[in-house]
C-alpha positions as semicolon CSV with decimal commas, in nm:
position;residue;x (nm);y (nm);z (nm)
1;X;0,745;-2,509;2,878
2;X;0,399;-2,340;2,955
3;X;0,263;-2,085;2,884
4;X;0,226;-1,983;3,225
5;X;0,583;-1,972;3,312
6;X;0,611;-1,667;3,159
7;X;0,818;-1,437;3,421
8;X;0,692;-1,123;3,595
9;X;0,810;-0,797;3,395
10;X;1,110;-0,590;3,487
11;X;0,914;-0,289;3,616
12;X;1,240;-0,084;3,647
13;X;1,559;-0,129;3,513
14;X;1,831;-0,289;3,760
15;X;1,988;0,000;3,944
16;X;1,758;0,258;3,836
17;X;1,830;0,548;4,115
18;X;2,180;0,447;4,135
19;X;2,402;0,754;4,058
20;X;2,757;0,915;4,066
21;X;3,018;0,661;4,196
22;X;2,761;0,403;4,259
23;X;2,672;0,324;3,871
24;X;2,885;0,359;3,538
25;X;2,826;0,268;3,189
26;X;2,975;0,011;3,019
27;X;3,194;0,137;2,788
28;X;3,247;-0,079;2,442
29;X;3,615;-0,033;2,427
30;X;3,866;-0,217;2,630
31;X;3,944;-0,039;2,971
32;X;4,274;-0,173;2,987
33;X;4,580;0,111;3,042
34;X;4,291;0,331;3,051
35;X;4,103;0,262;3,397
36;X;4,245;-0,013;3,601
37;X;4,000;-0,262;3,705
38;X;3,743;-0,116;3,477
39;X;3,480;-0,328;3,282
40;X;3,407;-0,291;2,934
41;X;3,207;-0,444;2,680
42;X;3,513;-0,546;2,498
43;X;3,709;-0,722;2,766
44;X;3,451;-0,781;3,038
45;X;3,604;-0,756;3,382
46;X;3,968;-0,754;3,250
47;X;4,198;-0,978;3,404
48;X;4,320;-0,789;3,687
49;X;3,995;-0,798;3,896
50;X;4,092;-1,186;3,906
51;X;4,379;-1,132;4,033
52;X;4,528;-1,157;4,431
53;X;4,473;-0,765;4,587
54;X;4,778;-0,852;4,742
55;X;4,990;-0,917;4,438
56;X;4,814;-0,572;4,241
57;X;4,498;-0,705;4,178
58;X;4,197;-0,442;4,181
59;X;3,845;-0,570;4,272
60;X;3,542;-0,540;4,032
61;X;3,365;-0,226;4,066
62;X;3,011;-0,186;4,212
63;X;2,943;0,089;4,004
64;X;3,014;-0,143;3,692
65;X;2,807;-0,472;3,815
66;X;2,521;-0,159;3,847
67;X;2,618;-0,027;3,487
68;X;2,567;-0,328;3,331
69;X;2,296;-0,491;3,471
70;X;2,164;-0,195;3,439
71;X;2,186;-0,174;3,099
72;X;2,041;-0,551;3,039
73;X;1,775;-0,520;3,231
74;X;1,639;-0,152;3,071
75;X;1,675;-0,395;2,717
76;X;1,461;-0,685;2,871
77;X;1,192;-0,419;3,044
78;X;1,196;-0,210;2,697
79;X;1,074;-0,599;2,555
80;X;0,834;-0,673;2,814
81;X;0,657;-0,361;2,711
82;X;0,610;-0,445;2,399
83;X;0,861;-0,265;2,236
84;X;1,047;-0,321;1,933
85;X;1,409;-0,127;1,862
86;X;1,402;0,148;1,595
87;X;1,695;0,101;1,267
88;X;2,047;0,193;1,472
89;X;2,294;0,316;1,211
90;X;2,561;0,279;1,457
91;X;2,447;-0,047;1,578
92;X;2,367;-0,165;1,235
93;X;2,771;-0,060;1,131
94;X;2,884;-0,261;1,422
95;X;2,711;-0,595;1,326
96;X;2,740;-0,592;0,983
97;X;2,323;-0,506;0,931
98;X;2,082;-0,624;1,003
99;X;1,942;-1,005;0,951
100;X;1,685;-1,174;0,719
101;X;1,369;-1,120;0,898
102;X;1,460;-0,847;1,154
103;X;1,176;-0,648;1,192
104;X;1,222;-0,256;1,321
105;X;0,944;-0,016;1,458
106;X;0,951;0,270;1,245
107;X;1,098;0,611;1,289
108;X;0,761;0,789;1,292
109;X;0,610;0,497;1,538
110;X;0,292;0,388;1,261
111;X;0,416;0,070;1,149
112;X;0,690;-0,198;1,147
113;X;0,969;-0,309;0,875
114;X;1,135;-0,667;0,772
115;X;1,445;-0,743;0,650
116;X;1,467;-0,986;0,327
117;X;1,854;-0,972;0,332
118;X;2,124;-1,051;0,571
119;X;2,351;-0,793;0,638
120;X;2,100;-0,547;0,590
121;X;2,264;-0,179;0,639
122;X;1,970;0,059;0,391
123;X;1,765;0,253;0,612
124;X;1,388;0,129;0,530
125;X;1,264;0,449;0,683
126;X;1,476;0,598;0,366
127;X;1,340;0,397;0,096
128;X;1,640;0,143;0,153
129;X;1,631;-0,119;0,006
130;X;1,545;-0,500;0,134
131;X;1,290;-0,395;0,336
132;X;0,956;-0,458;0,338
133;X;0,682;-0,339;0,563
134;X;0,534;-0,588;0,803
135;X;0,229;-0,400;0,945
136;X;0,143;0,007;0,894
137;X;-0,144;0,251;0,968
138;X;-0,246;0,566;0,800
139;X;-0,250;0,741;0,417
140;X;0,005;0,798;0,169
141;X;-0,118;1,116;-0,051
142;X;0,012;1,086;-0,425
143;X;-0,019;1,298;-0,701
144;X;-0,042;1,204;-1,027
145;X;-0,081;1,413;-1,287
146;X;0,164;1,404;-1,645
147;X;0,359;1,101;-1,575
148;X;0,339;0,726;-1,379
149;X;0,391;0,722;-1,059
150;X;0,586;0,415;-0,915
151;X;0,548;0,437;-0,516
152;X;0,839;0,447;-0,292
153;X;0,867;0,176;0,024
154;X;0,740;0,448;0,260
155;X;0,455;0,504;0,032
156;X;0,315;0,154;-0,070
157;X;0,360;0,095;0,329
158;X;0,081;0,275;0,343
159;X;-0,262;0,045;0,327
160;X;-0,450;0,398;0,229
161;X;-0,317;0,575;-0,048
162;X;-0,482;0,922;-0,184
163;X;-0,404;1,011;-0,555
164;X;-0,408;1,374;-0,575
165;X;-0,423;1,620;-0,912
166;X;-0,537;1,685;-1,271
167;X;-0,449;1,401;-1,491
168;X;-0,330;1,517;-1,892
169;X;-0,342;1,183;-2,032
170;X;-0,428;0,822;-1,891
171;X;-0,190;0,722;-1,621
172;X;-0,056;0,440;-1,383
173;X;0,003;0,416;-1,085
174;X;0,311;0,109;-0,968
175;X;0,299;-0,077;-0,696
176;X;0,579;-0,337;-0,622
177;X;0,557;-0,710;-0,767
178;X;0,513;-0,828;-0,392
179;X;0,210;-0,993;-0,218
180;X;-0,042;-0,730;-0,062
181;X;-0,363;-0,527;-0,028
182;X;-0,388;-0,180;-0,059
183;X;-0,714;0,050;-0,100
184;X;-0,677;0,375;-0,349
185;X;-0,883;0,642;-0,376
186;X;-0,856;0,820;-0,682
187;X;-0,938;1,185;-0,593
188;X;-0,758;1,327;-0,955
189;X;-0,975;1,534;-1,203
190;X;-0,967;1,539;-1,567
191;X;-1,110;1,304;-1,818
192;X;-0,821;0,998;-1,830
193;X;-0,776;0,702;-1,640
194;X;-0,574;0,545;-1,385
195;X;-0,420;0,222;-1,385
196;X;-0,321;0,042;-1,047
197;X;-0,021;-0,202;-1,155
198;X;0,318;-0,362;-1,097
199;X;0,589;-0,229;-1,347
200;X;0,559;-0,562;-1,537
201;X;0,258;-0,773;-1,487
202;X;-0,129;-0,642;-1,503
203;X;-0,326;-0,453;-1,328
204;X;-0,699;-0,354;-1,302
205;X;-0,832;0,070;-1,364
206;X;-0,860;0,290;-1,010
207;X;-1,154;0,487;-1,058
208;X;-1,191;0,896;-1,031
209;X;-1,407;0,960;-0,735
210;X;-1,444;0,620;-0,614
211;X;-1,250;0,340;-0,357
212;X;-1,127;0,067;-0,467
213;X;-0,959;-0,223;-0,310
214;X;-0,663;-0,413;-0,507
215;X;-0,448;-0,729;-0,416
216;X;-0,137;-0,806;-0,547
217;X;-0,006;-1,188;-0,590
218;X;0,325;-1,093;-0,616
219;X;0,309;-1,072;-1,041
220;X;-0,034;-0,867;-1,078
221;X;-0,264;-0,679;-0,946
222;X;-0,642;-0,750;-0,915
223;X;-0,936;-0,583;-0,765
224;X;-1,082;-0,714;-0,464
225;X;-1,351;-0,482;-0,555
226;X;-1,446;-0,151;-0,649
227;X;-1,658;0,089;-0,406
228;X;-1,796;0,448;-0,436
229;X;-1,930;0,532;-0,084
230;X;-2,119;0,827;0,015
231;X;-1,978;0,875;0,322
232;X;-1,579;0,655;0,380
233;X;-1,363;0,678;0,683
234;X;-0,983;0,741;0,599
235;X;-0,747;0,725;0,867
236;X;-0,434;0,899;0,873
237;X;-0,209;0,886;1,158
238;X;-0,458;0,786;1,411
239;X;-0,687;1,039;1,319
240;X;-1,026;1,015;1,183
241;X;-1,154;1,211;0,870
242;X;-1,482;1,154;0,693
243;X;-1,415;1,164;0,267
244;X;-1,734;1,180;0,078
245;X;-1,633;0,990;-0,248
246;X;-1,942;0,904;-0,411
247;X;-2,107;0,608;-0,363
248;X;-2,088;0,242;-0,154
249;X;-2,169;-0,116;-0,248
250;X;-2,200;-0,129;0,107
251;X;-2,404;0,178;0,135
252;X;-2,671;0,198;-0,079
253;X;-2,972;0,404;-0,135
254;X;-3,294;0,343;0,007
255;X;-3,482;0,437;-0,287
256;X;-3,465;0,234;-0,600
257;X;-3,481;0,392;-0,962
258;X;-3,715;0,304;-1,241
259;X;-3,812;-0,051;-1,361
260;X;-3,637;-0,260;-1,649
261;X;-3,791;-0,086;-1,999
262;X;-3,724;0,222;-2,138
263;X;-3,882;0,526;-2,274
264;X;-3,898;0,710;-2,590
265;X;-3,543;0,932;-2,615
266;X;-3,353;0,691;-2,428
267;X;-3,102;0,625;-2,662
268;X;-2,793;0,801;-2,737
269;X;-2,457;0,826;-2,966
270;X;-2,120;0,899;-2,899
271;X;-1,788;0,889;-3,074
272;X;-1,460;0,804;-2,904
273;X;-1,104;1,024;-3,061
274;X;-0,784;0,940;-3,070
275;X;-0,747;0,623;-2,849
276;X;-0,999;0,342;-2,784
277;X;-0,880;0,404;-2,409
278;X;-0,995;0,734;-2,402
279;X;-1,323;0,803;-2,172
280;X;-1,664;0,873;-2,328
281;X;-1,931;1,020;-2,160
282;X;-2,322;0,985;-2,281
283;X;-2,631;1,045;-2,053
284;X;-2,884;0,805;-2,175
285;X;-3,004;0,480;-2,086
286;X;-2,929;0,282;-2,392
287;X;-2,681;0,428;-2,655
288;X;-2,405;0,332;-2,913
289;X;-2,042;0,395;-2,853
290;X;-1,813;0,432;-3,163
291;X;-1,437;0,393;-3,078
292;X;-1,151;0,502;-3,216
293;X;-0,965;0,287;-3,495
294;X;-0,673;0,295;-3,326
295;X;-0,488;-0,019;-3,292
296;X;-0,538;-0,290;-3,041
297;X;-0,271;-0,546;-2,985
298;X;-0,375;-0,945;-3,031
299;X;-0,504;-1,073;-2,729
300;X;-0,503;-0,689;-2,621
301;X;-0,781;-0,522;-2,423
302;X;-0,835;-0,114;-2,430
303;X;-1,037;0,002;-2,122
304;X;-1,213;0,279;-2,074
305;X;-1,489;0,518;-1,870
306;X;-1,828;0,544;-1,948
307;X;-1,941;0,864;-1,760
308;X;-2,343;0,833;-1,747
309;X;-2,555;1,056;-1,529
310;X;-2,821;0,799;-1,567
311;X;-2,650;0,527;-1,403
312;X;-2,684;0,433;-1,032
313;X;-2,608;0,215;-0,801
314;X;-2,766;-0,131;-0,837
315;X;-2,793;-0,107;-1,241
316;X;-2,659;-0,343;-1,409
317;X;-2,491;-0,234;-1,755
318;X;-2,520;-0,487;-2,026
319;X;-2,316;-0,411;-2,375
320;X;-2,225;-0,602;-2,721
321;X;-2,000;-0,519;-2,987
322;X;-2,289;-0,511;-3,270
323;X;-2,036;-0,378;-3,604
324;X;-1,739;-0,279;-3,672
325;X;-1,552;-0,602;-3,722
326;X;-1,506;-0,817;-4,033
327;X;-1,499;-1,152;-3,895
328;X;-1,757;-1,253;-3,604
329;X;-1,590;-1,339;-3,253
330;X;-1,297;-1,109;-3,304
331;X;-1,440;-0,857;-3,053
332;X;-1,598;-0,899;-2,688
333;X;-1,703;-0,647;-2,454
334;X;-1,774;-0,619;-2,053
335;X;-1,916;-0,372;-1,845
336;X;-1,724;-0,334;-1,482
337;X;-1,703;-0,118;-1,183
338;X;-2,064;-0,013;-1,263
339;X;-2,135;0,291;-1,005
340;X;-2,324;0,550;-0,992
341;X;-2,247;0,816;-1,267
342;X;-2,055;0,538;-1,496
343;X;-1,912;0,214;-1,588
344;X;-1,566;0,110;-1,673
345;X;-1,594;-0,082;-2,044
346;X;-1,371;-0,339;-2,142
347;X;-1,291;-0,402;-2,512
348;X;-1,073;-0,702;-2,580
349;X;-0,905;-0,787;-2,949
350;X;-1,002;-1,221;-2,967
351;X;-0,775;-1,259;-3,221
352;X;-0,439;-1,372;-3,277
353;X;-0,387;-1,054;-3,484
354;X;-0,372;-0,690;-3,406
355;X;-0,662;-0,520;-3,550
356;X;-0,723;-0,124;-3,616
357;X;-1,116;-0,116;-3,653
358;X;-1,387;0,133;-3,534
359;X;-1,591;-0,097;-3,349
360;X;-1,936;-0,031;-3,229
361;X;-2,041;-0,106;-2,869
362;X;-2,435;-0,116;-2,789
363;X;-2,495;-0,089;-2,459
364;X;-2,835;-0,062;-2,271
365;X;-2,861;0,044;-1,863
366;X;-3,115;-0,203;-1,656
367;X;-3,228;-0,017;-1,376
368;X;-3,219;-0,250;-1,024
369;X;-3,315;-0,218;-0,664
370;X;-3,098;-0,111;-0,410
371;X;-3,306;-0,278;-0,104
């Protein structure tokens, strides 16, 4: 077959100013005993319309050949269109759900669903489950605040979502172990962290006042990367908002900082309490961060903020773990996310053993070029 064949669109259904006596709708239930003659869905014509007038037969009604072509024919033109049926709860009771891989527009027209089970009778558009979404516009705002938040199906359809409120401790944020891309923008206050993840596997820190874009693989999540953008386009709905965030590795300033080298008073010191995942902030260009001794699991990695006024975009942030340890190797450290106003640090335990030590973390800012 080509692809030209295809065949002209139904511009109106069959019968489409037929009224009163001259169309009927197909009723589901057999018309038998009921209406003589009368079609259903059930029974079709029933078997009297075959049979001689002459010996009681009844002829098949005009009005129902008009009812149910009529009928057809809307379905096929609703198709042509483009259209794609919403979830039916009656319909869905009368075939048992609906099928592995039927997809549904949903109920507030911004995206579509698919079925992973047969029989499928949850309502997707009510967090049902087996449903996934296929394709979705728009922003799911989420606050998070003094517990994890594990997003609902209507949420995580979302490819936007907003994270609202004033954090009281470090958080996380769940996604589903499924295969997709989502972009957060952490809009919460206070000075904890948030941790983009599914319930069980990995996942990578979201950070306050910046976009970032994560991927899941179905097991964890990783960051595709992380942007602060002056100036980001959210859409919500169809609709069009500008969000100032903070900074863009796509949109950078025109004006780069200071050379490599540093000046007397650049330095700095700062202590970490209670948890080595607890954020630090220190305003210099070079400094030394002292964590806490609390204890971090073998293999383990504790991952926190560095908020640092002198930090912009295009520095690169350079640490090393320079005491603190009894046996060289057992520490490393990493700078990531480096934006402007801080740096996420990443302290990971290299041993086979948990260790509780107060590790010290040099670190030292080299100004770049943003051209």
């Amino acid at each position: 077959m080509l692809a030209s064949n295809i065949p002209a669109n139904f511009q109106l259904p069959f019968g489409n100013s037929a009224s009163g006596a001259y169309i009927r709708a197909i009723p589901v239930a057999s018309q038998i005993g009921i209406t003589a003659g009368a079609a259903s869905l059930t029974d079709g014509f029933p078997p009297v319309c075959f049979a001689d007038p002459l010996a009681g037969g009844v002829p098949p009604s005009g009005a129902d050949f008009n009812g149910i072509l009529n009928e057809i024919t809307a379905n096929i033109r609703w198709w042509g269109a483009g259209g794609y049926p919403k979830r039916d709860a009656t319909f869905s009771a009368a075939i048992g759900g609906y099928p592995n891989g039927a997809i549904l527009q949903s109920a507030d027209n911004t995206g579509y669903w698919i079925s992973t089970a047969d029989n499928n009778t949850s309502d997707p558009d009510a967090n049902g489950a087996n449903w996934l979404p296929a394709w979705f516009r728009g922003m799911a705002t989420v606050a998070i605040t003094s517990a994890d938040v594990t997003l609902t199906l209507t949420q995580y359809a979302r490819p936007l979502i907003n994270l609202t409120g004033v954090l009281t401790g470090n958080r996380s944020l769940i996604l589903p172990p499924i295969v997709g891309e989502w972009t957060v923008i952490n809009g919460t206050t206070g000075a904890y962290t948030v941790t983009v993840k599914p319930a069980a596997g990995t996942g990578v820190p979201a950070l306050q006042g910046a976009l970032t874009r994560v991927v899941g693989n179905g097991t964890n999540v990783y960051a595709e990367n992380a942007v602060t953008a002056t100036t980001a386009v959210n859409q919500s709905g169809g609709s069009v908002n500008a969000t100032t965030i903070t900074a863009s590795s796509s949109i950078l300033s025109s004006s780069p900082s200071a050379g490599i080298g540093y000046a007397a008073g650049a330095g700095g010191v700062v202590t970490q309490v209670t948890s080595k995942v607890n954020d630090v902030t220190l305003n210099t260009l070079t400094g030394r961060i002292t964590t806490s001794n609390a204890a971090l699991a073998a293999g383990g990695s504790a991952i926190f903020n560095l908020f640092n006024s002198s930090i912009s975009v295009g520095d690169v942030v350079i640490g090393n773990v320079i005491s603190g340890y009894t046996l060289g190797g057992s520490y490393s450290v990493r700078m990531e996310f480096t934006r402007a106003g801080g740096t996420v640090v990443v302290l990971k335990n290299e041993t086979g053993s948990n260790l509780s030590d107060t590790v010290v973390i040099q670190y030292a800012v080299i100004k770049g070029s943003t051209n």
